[in-house]
N, C-alpha and C positions, 0 to 999 in steps of 0.2 A: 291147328296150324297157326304159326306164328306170322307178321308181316313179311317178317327174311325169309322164312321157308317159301313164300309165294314168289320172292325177289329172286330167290333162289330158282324157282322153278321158272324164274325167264319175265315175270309179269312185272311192269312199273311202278314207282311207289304208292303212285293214287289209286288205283286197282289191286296192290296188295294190300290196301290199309283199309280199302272197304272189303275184300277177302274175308281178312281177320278179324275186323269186326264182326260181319254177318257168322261166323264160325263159334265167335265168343258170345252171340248171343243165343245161338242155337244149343250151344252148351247149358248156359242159365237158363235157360227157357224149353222146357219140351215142348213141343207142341202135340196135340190131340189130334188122332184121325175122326176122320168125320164120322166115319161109323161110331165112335164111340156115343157121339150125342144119339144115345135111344130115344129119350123121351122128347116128345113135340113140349110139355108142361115148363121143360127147364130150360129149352131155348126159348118158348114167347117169356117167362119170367126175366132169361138174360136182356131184353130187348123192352120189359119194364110192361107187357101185356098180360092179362091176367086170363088164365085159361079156363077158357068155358065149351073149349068144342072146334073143332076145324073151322066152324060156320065164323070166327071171329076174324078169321084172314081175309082181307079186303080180296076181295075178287075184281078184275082187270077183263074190260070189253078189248076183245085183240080185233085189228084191223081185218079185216074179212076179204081174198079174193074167191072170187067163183074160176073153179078150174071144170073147162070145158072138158068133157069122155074123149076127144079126141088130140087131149093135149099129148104130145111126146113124151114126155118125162111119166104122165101121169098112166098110159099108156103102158110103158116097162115095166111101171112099180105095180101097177097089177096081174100082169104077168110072170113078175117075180113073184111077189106074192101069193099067185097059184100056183107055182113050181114046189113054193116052198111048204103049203097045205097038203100037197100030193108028199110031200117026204117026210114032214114034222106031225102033218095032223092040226086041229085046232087046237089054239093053246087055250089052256085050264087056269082055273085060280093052284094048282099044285104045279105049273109049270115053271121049270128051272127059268133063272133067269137068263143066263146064255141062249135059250132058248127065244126067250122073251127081243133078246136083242137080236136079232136075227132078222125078225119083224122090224122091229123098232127104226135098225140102221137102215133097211130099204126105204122106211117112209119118211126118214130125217134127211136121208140124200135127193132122195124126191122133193121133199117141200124147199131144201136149198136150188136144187137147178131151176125151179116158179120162179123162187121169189128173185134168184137173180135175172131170169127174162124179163121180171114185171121190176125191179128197181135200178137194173143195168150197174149193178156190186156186184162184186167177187165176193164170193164165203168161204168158207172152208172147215169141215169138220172133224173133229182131232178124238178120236176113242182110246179111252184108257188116259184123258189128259189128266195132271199132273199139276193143283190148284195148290201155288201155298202163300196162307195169311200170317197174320199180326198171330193169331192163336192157334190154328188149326192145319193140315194139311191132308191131302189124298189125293189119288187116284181120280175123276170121275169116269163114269160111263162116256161121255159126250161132252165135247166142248165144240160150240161155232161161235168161232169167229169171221168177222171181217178184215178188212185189209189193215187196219190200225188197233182194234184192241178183241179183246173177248169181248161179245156180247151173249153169251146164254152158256149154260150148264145143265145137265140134263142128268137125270137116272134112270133106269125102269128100275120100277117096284111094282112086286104085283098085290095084289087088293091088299091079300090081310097083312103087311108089313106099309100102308100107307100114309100112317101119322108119321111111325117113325122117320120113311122115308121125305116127308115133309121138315122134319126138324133137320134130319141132315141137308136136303137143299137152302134152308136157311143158312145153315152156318154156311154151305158151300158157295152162297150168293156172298155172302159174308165175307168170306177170303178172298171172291172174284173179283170184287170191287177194293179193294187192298192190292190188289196185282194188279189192276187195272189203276189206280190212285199214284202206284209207284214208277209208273211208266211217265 
């Protein structure tokens, strides 16, 4: 689409001229799903790390609260939880992922309504969100944000797909902070 077709369609020239630019460069430029990046080897080689093992990714001490047995949120989410064992069963290393997210989204909604009692922020969780960079674009499982930008990205992966699932969260960190740079 051209800038007159955006004028056409009602929009001003400053917004149809970054329209049609973003349009021409998505033309020149494909961008890659994230799934594409399989290998963990060829996203640390993009990022100039030489691969010797998961062990080489810096590992990060997260802030730690203690959540009392008798907290509210904490409360539901294990009784969701057991509602959900009584219908699904435990989940396996062959378990679907839909499966897996089932789990997943009760104990992501749970640790969002903590940590907004304990930092008095709003979050907000967005499934199936819709991440797109400089090179790459997709889907994720999870995205929370706060009131002003995305702060995190999430997947489930289960065990034996977890390198890979590593190299897509890189590039997926990768295009989050390019959405987030653009704002």
């Amino acid at each position: 689409m051209s800038k007159d077709d955006f004028m056409q369609a009602g929009l001003e020239m400053g917004p149809a001229m970054k329209f049609a630019k973003e349009v021409q460069a998505l033309k020149e430029k494909l961008k890659r799903v994230f799934f594409s990046y399989l290998s963990l080897s060829e996203m640390l080689a993009k990022y100039n790390l030489i691969f010797e093992g998961t062990e080489i990714i810096p590992l990060f001490i997260p802030q730690t609260y203690e959540i009392k047995e008798d907290n509210k949120h904490f409360v539901l989410c294990m009784a969701d939880i057991n509602l959900r064992l009584q219908s699904y069963g435990t989940l396996v290393m062959t378990s679907l992922e839909s499966m897996c997210n089932e789990y997943v989204s009760t104990i992501l909604h749970t640790a969002l309504r903590i940590a907004e009692d304990t930092t008095n922020k709003k979050f907000s969780i967005k499934p199936e969100y819709k991440i797109i960079g400089n090179e790459s674009c997709r889907r994720v499982d999870y995205a929370i944000k706060d009131e002003e930008s995305l702060i995190c990205v999430t997947e489930d992966k289960v065990q034996q797909k977890l390198t890979e699932g590593f190299a897509q969260n890189i590039k997926q960190l990768d295009s989050s902070y390019e959405t987030n740079k653009r704002k």
